[in-house]
C-alpha positions as CSV (number, residue, x, y, z in Angstrom):
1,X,95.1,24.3,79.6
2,X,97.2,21.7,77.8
3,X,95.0,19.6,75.5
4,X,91.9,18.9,77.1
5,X,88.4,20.2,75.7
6,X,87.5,23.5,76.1
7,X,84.4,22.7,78.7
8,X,87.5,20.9,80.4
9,X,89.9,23.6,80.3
10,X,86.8,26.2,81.9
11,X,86.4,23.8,84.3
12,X,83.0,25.4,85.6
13,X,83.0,28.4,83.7
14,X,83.0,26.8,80.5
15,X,80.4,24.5,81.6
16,X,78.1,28.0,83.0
17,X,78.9,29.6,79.9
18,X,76.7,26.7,77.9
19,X,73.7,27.1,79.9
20,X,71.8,29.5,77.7
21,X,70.3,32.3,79.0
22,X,66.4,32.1,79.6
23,X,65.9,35.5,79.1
24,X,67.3,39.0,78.4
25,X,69.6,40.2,81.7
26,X,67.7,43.5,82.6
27,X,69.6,46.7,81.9
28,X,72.7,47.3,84.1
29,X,75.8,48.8,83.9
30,X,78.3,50.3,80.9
31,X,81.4,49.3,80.3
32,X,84.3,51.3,79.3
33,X,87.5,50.1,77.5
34,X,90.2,52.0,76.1
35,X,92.8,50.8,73.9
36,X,96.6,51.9,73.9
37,X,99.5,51.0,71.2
38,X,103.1,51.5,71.8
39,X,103.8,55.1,73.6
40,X,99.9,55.0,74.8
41,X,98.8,56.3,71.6
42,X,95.1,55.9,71.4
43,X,94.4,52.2,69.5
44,X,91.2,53.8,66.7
45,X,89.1,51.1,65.2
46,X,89.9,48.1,67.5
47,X,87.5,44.9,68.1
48,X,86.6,44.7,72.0
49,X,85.0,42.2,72.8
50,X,83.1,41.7,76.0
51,X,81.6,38.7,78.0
52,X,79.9,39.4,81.1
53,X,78.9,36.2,83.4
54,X,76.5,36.8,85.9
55,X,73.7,35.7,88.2
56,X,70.5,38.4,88.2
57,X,68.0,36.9,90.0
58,X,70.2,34.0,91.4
59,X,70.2,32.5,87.6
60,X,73.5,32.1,85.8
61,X,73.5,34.5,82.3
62,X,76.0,35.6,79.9
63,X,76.1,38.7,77.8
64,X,78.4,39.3,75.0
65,X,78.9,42.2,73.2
66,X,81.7,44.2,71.1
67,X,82.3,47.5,69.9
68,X,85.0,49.1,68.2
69,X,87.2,51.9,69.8
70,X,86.6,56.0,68.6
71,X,89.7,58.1,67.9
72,X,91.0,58.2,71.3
73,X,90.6,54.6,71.6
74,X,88.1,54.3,74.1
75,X,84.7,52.6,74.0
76,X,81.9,52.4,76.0
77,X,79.4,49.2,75.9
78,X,76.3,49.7,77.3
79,X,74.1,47.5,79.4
80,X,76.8,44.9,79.5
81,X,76.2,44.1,83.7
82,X,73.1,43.2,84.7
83,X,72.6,45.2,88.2
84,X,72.3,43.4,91.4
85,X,74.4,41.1,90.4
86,X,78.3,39.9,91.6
87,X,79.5,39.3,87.9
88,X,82.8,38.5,86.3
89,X,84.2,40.3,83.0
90,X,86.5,39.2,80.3
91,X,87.3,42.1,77.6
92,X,89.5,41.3,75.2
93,X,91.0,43.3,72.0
94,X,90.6,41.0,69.0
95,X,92.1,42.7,65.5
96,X,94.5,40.7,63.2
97,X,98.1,42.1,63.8
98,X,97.7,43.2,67.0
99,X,98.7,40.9,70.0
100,X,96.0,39.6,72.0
101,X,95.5,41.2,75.2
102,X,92.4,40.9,77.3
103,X,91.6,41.3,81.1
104,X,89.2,39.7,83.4
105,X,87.8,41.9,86.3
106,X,86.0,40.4,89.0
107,X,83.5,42.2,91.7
108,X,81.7,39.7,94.2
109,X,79.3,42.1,94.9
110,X,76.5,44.6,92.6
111,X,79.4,47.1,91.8
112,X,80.2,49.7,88.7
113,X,83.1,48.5,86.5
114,X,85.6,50.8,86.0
115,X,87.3,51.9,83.2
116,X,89.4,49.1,81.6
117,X,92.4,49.9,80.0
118,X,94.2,47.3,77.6
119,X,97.7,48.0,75.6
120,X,98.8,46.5,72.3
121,X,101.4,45.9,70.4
122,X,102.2,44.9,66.5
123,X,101.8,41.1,66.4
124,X,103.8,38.9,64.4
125,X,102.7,35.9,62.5
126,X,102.3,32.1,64.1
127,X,102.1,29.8,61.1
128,X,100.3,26.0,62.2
129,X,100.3,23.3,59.9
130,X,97.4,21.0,61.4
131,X,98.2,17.2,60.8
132,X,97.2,14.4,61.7
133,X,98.8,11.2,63.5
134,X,101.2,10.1,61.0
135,X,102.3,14.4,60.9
136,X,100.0,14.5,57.0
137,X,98.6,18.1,56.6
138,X,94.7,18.3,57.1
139,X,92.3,20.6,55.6
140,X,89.2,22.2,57.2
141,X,90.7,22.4,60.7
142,X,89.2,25.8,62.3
143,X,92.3,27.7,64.5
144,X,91.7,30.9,66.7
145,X,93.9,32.6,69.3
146,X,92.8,31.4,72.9
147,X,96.0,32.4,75.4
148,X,99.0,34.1,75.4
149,X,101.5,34.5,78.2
150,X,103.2,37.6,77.8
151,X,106.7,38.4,79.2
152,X,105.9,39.9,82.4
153,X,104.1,36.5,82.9
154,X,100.5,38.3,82.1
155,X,98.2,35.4,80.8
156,X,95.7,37.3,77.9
157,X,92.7,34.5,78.0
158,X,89.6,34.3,76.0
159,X,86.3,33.1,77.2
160,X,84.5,30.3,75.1
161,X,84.8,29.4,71.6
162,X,87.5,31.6,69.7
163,X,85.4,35.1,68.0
164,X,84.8,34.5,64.4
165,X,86.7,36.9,63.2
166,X,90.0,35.0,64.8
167,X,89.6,32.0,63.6
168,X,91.4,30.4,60.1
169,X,90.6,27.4,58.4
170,X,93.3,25.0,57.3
171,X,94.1,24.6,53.7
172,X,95.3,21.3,51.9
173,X,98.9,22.1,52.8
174,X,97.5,22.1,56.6
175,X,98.5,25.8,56.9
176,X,96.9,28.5,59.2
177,X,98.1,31.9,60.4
178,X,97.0,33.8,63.4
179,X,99.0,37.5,63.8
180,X,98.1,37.1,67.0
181,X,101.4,36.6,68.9
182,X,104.6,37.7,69.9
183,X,108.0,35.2,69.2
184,X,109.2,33.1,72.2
185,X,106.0,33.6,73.9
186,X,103.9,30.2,74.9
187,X,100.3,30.6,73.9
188,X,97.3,28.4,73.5
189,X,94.9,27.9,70.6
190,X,91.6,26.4,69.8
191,X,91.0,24.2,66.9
192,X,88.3,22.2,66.1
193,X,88.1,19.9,62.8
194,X,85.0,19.0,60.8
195,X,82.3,17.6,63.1
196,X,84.3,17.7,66.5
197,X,84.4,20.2,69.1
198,X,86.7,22.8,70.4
199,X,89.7,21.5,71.9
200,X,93.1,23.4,73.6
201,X,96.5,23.2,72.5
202,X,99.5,25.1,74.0
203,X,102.8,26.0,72.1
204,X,105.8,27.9,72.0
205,X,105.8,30.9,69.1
206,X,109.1,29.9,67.5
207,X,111.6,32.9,67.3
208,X,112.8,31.7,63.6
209,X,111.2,34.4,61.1
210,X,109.1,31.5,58.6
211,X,108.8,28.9,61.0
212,X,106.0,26.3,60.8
213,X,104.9,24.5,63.8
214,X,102.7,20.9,63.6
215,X,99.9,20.8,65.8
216,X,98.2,17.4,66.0
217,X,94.7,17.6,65.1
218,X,94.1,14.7,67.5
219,X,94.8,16.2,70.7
220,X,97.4,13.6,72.8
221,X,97.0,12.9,76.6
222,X,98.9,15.5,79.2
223,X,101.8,12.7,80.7
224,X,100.3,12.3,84.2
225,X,102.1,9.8,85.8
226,X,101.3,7.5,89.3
227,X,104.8,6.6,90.3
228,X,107.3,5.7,93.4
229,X,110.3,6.8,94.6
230,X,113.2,3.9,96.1
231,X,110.3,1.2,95.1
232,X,108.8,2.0,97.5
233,X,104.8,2.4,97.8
234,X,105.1,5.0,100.9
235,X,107.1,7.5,98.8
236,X,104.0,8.0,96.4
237,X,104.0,10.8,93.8
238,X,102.1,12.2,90.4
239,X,104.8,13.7,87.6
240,X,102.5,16.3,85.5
241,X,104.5,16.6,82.0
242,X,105.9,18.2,80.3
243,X,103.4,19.6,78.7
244,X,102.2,18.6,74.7
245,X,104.3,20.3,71.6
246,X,106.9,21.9,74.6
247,X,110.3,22.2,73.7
248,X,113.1,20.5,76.6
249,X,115.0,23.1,77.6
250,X,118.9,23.1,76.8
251,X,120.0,22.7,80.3
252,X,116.4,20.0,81.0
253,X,113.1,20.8,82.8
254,X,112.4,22.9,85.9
255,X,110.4,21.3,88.5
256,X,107.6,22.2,90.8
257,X,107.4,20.3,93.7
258,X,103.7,20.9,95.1
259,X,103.1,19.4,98.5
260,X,99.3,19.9,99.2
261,X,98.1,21.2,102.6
262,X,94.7,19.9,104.4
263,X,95.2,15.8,104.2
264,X,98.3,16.0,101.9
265,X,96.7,13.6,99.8
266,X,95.4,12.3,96.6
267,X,92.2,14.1,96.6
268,X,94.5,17.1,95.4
269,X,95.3,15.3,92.5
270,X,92.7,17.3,90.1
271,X,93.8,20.6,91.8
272,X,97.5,20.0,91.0
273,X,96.6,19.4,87.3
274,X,94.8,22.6,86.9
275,X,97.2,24.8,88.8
276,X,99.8,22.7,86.2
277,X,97.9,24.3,83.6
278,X,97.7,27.7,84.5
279,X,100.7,28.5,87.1
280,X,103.8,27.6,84.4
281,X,104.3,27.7,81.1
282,X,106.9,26.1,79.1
283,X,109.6,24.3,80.4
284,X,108.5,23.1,84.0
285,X,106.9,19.4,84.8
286,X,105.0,19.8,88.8
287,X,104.8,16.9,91.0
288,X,102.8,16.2,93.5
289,X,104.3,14.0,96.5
290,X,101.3,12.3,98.4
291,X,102.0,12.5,102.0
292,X,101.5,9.3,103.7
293,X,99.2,8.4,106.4
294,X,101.1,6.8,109.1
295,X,97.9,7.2,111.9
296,X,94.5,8.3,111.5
297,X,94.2,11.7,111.9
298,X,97.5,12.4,111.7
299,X,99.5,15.4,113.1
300,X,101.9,16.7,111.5
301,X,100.9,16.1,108.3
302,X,104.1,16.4,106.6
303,X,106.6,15.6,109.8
304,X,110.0,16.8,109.5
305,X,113.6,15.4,111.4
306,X,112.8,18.3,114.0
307,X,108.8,17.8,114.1
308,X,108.7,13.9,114.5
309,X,105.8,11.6,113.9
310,X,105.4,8.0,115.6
311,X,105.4,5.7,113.4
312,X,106.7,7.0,110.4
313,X,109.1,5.6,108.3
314,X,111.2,8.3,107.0
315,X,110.5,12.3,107.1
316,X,109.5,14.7,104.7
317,X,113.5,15.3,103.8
318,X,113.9,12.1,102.3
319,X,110.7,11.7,100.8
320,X,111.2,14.8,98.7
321,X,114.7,14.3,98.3
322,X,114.0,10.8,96.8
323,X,111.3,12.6,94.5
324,X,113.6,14.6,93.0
325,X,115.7,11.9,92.3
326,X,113.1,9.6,90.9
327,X,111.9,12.6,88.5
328,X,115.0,12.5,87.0
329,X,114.7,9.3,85.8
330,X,111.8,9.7,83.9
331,X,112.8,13.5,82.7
332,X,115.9,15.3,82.0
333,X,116.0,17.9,84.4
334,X,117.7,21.4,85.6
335,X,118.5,20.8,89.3
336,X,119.1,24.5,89.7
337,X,115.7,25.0,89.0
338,X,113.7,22.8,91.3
339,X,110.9,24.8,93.4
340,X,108.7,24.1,96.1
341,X,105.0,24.7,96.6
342,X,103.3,24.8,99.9
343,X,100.7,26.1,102.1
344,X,98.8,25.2,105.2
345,X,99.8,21.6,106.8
346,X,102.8,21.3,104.5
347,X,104.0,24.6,104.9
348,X,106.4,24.4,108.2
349,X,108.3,21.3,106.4
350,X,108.9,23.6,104.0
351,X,110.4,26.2,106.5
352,X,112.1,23.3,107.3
353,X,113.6,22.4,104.3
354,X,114.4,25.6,103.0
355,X,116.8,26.4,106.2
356,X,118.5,22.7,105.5
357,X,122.4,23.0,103.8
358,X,121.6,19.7,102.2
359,X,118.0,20.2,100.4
360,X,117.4,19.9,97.2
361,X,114.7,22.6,96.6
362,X,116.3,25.7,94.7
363,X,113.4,28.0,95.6
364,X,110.4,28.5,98.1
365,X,106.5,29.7,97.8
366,X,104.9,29.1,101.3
367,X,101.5,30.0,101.3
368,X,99.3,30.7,104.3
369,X,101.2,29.3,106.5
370,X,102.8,29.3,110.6
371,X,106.2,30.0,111.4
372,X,108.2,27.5,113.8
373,X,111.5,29.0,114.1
374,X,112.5,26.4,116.7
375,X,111.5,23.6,114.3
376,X,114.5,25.1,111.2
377,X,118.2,25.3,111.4
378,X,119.9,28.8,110.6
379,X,117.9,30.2,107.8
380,X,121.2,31.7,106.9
381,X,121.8,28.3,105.0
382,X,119.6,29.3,103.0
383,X,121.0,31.9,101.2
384,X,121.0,32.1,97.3
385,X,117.5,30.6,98.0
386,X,114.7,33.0,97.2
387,X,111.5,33.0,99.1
388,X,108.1,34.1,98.1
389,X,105.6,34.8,101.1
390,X,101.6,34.9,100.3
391,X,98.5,35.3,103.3
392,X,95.7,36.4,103.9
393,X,95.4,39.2,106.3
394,X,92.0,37.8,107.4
395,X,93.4,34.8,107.7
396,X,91.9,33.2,111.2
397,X,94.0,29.6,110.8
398,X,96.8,31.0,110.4
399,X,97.6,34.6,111.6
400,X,99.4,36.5,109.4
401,X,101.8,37.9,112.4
402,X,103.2,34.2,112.2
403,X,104.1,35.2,108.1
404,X,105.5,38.2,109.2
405,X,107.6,37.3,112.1
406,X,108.9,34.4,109.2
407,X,109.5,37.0,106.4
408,X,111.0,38.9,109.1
409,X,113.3,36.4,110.1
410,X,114.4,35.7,107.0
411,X,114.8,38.7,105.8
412,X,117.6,39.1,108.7
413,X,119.3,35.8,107.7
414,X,120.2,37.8,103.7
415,X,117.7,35.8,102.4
416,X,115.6,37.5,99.1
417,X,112.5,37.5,100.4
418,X,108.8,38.7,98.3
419,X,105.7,39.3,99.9
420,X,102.5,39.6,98.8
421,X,98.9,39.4,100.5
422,X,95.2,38.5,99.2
423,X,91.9,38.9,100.0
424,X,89.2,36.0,101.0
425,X,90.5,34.4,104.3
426,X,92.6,31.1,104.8
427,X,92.5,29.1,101.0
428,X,93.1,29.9,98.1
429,X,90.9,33.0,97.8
430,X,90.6,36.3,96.4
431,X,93.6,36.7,93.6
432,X,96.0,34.3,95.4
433,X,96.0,32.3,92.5
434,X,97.2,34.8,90.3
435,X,99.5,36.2,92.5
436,X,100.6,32.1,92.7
437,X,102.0,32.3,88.8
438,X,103.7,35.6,89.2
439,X,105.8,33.9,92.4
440,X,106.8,30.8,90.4
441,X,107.6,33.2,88.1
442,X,109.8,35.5,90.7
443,X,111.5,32.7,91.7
444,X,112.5,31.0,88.9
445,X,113.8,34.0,87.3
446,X,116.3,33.9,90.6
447,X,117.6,30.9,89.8
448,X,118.9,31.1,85.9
């Protein structure tokens, strides 16, 4: 999210969500939420709220309703989804002093929600002092609870503008509290001062029992840098970060290396960002090495010491080790925690690299990818390396036997090795993006 507008942070959604609806979504389908405290003990009297987005008669709508939960915590909202409709639902529990958790459920086609369970927790208090670019308090600055990640790496995201009842007004001292969160955890909020608009901002809950944290009111710019590796204009990347009120780590940043299938180019610029946004929270900068076009047309993509392309200057190992090298120059970083990010075109250098002695990439997600065993050296030098495997079973690009014969192989070789598949074909379909975080988060917790 970091601190663009809202609309921006949506992307689409948020700019859907503003349509207004024409008219009232005919009556559809119920949905159920039941709330849980600690021990599953039925949550009585909490705020759910409910936003349904959805396209009866092929025109975009949103519902939103709430309701507050009986004494076994359940409650059911009725004609919430309109029918005939693929629709996506955000339900979120909303009461001061109780953490915000919320879900999003998504069914491409005219389908019955079921029952949606969410489980809270006592919150603590986040105290904000909104200031302004000289760090002076200001007054009138609205603050609601937008995010948080919890610590199985869940993300708990609102839809829109903050609910009323979450949102606080600034003081003169600057002050705002939102019992929203839990200590340590990274969260986002909205805030929006007099006569402006809704706009992100992403922070660490400090762990200190009174802490205050300043949160410009004037949002600044996400670092996204154009930059070279060796000076030269071949070895091309973007450095995303770190992110905006983040704290540097004691031992320096983690890195995410994302080296973008298709083209490998610049055009992925904008999907890198977002994917900054949402696949990490604190602590991590990404970069984006843009793979350069030696020939029109070019194949490999990404060639490697042991898949060669004429013409080219260097191979993939040098480019990214020189990357890594050059990001270090601009940010301190932990070298035990540099990961890489692949899929499609980009993904067999990666095999590559991860069965070199010499890399310097701690840590592997290779998505939807081939396997060319004859390409790598012995995976078993890549032990201490974990490896995180995502595809498609209905993937028709690339087979998923390849993926398998690959997890298989490195499996063999003592290598930690997760899998996971998605639904939705060769891309980034179906809840591959999702399942995307929780690897990043898989490996990194391999490599403290």
């Amino acid at each position: 999210m970091g601190l663009r507008r809202t609309v921006g942070c949506l992307g689409l959604l948020g700019l859907l969500a503003a349509a207004p609806a024409s008219a009232a979504p005919e009556a559809g389908g119920t949905v159920e939420v039941r709330v849980v405290g600690p021990g599953g003990k039925a949550a009585k009297g909490a705020l759910v709220s409910v936003v349904v987005k959805a396209w009866p008669g092929g025109q975009f709508r949103v519902v939103r309703k709430e309701g507050k939960t009986d004494a076994k915590g359940r409650v059911a909202i009725p004609d919430a989804i309109p029918a005939g409709t693929r629709y996506g639902l955000y339900a979120a529990v909303l009461d001061a002093g109780t953490t915000l958790t919320a879900a999003y459920v998504w069914s491409g086609v005219p389908a019955p929600s079921k029952p949606i369970e969410l489980a809270v927790a006592p919150a603590a208090e986040l105290s904000i002092r909104c200031v302004d670019g000289a760090g002076k308090p200001v007054g009138g600055v609205e603050v609601g609870p937008a995010m948080r990640a919890d610590a199985a790496g869940r993300r708990h995201v609102t839809f829109g503008a903050p609910h009323a009842s979450t949102v606080g007004t600034s003081g003169a001292d600057g002050l705002v509290r939102l019992p929203y969160f839990l200590p340590g955890e990274w969260v986002g909020v909205r805030m929006r001062g007099k006569g402006g608009e809704w706009e992100d901002r992403q922070l660490t809950v400090p762990t200190a029992k009174g802490a205050v944290v300043d949160v410009p009111v004037e949002g600044k710019a996400m670092p996204d840098r154009d930059l070279t590796a060796d000076g030269d204009p071949r070895k091309r990347f973007f450095l995303l970060g770190p992110k905006p009120l983040d704290v540097e780590p004691e031992k320096g940043y983690g890195v995410v290396l994302v080296l973008p299938g298709g083209d490998g180019g610049e055009g992925f610029r904008g999907f890198v960002r977002e994917r900054y946004d949402d696949w990490v929270d604190a602590g991590w900068v990404f970069a984006q090495p843009v793979a350069p076009a030696w020939v029109p047309d070019q194949t490999p993509v990404w060639p490697t010491k042991t898949s060669p392309l004429a013409g080219a200057a260097f191979s993939t190992e040098v480019f990214v080790a020189a990357v890594v090298d050059a990001i270090a120059t601009h940010v301190r970083i932990d070298r035990r925690r540099v990961l890489a990010v692949s899929w499609s075109s980009s993904g067999p250098a990666c095999w590559r690299m991860l069965s070199t002695k010499e890399s310097p990439i701690a840590g592997h997600l290779i998505a939807m990818s081939v396997f060319h065993p004859k390409e790598l050296e012995p995976l078993a030098n890549a032990k201490g390396r974990p490896l995180f495997l995502l595809h498609s079973p209905t993937d028709e690009r690339c087979p998923i036997a390849m993926a398998e014969r690959g997890r298989d192989a490195a499996r063999k070789a003592g290598l930690e090795v997760e899998w996971a598949t998605y639904e939705g074909g060769h891309g980034w379909g179906g809840d591959s993006e999702t399942i995307a975080r929780r690897a990043l988060r898989w490996l990194a917790a391999r490599l403290k």
